[in-house]
C-alpha positions as CSV (number, residue, x, y, z in Angstrom):
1,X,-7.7,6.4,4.6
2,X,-11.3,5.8,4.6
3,X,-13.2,4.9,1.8
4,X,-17.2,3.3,1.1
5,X,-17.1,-0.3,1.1
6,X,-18.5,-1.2,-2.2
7,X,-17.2,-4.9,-3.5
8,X,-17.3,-5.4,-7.6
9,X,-20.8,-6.6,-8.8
10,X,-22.1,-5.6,-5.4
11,X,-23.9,-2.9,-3.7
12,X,-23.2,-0.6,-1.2
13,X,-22.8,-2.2,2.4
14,X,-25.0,-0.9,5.7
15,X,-22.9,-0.7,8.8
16,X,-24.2,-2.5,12.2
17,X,-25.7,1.3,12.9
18,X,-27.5,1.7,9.7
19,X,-25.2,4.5,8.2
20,X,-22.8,3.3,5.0
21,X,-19.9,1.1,6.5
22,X,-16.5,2.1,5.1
23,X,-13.7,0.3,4.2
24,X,-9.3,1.2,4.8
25,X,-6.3,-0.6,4.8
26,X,-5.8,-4.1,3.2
27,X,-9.5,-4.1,2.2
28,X,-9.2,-1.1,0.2
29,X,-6.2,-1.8,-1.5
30,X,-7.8,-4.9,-2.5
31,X,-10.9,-3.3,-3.4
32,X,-8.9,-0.9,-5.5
33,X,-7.1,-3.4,-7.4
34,X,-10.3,-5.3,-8.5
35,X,-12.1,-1.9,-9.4
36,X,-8.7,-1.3,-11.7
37,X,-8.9,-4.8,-13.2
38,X,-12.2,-5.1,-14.1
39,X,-13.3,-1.6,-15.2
40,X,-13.2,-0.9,-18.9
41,X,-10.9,1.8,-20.0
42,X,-12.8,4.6,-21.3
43,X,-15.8,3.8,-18.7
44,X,-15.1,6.6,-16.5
45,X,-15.3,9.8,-18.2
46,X,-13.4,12.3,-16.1
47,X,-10.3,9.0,-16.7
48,X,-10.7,7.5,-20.1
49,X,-7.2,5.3,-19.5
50,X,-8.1,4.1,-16.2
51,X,-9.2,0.5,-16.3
52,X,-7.6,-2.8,-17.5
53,X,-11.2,-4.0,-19.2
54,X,-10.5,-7.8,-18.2
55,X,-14.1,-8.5,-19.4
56,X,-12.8,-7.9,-23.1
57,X,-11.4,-11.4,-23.0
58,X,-13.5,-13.2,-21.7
59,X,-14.8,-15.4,-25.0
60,X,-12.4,-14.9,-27.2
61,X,-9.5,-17.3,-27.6
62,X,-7.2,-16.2,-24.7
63,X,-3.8,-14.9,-24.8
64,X,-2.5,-15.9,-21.3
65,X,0.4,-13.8,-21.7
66,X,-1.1,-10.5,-22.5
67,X,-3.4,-10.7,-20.0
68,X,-1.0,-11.3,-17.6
69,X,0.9,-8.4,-18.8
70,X,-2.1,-6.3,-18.7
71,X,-3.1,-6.8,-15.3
72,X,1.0,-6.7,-14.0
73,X,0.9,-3.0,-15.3
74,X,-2.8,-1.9,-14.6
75,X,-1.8,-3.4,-10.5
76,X,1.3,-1.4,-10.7
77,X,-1.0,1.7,-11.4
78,X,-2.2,1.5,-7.5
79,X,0.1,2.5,-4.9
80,X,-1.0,-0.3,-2.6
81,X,0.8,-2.6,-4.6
82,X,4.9,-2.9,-4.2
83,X,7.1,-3.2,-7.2
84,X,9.0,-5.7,-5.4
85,X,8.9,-8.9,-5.4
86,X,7.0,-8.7,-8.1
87,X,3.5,-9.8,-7.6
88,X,3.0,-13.4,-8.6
89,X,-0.3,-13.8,-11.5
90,X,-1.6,-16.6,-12.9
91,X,-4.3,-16.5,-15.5
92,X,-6.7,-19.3,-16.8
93,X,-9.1,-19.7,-19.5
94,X,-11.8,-21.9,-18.9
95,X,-13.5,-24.7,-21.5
96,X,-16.8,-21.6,-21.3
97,X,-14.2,-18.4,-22.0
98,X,-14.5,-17.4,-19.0
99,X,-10.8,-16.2,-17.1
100,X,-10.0,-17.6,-13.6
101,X,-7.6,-15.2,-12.2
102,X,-5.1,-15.2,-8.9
103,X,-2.8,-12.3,-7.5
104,X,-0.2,-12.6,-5.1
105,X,1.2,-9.1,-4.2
106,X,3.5,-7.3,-1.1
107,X,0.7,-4.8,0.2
108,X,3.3,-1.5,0.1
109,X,1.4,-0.3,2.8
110,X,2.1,-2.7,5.8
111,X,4.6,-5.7,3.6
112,X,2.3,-8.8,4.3
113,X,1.3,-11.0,1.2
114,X,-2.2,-10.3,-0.1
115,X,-4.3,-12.6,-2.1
116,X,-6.6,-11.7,-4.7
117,X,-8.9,-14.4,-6.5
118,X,-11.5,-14.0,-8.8
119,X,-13.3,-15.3,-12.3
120,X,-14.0,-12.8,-15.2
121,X,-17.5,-14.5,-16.5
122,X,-19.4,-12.7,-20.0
């Protein structure tokens, strides 16, 4: 499946012949799963539950855990993702409140480890 390539905090990309370039396979799924983390629930209308709102800790005194468990079953939500193993998280808070945050998951899609890295900043 096709979809625009648009990366979090970005904009849309141009393709090499000026139309919009388009994104499938690993590269959506990761693009998917970053979409899902850092969207607030309740920010798209027509799906007020989609979203895991990672931005909502960022500042506050962190509960490593919770996050973790938020983002193991906001992940689980995308069918890129396999149940099993079980995708590897680890979640840290930085001296600023800012989160530093690295997914290891089975891609369900073709079974080769994917690796997703990325800091939540206010």
């Amino acid at each position: 499946m096709l979809d625009t390539s648009l990366l979090w905090g970005g904009d849309l990309a141009v393709s090499a012949v000026g139309d919009l370039d388009v994104v499938s396979g690993t590269a959506l799924g990761q693009q998917r799963v970053l979409r899902r983390l850092l969207t607030n629930p309740g920010d798209y209308i027509w799906q007020p539950q989609y979203g895991a709102g990672l931005g909502q800790y960022v500042g506050s005194t962190a509960n490593v855990a919770a996050i973790r468990a938020t983002i193991r079953s906001q992940i689980f939500l995308e069918p890129v993702v396999s149940r099993l193993p079980e995708p590897v998280i680890s979640v840290d808070s930085n001296a600023d409140g800012s989160l530093f945050v690295d997914i290891r998951y089975i891609d369900a899609t073709n079974g080769l480890t994917q690796v997703l890295t990325f800091s939540v900043e206010s």
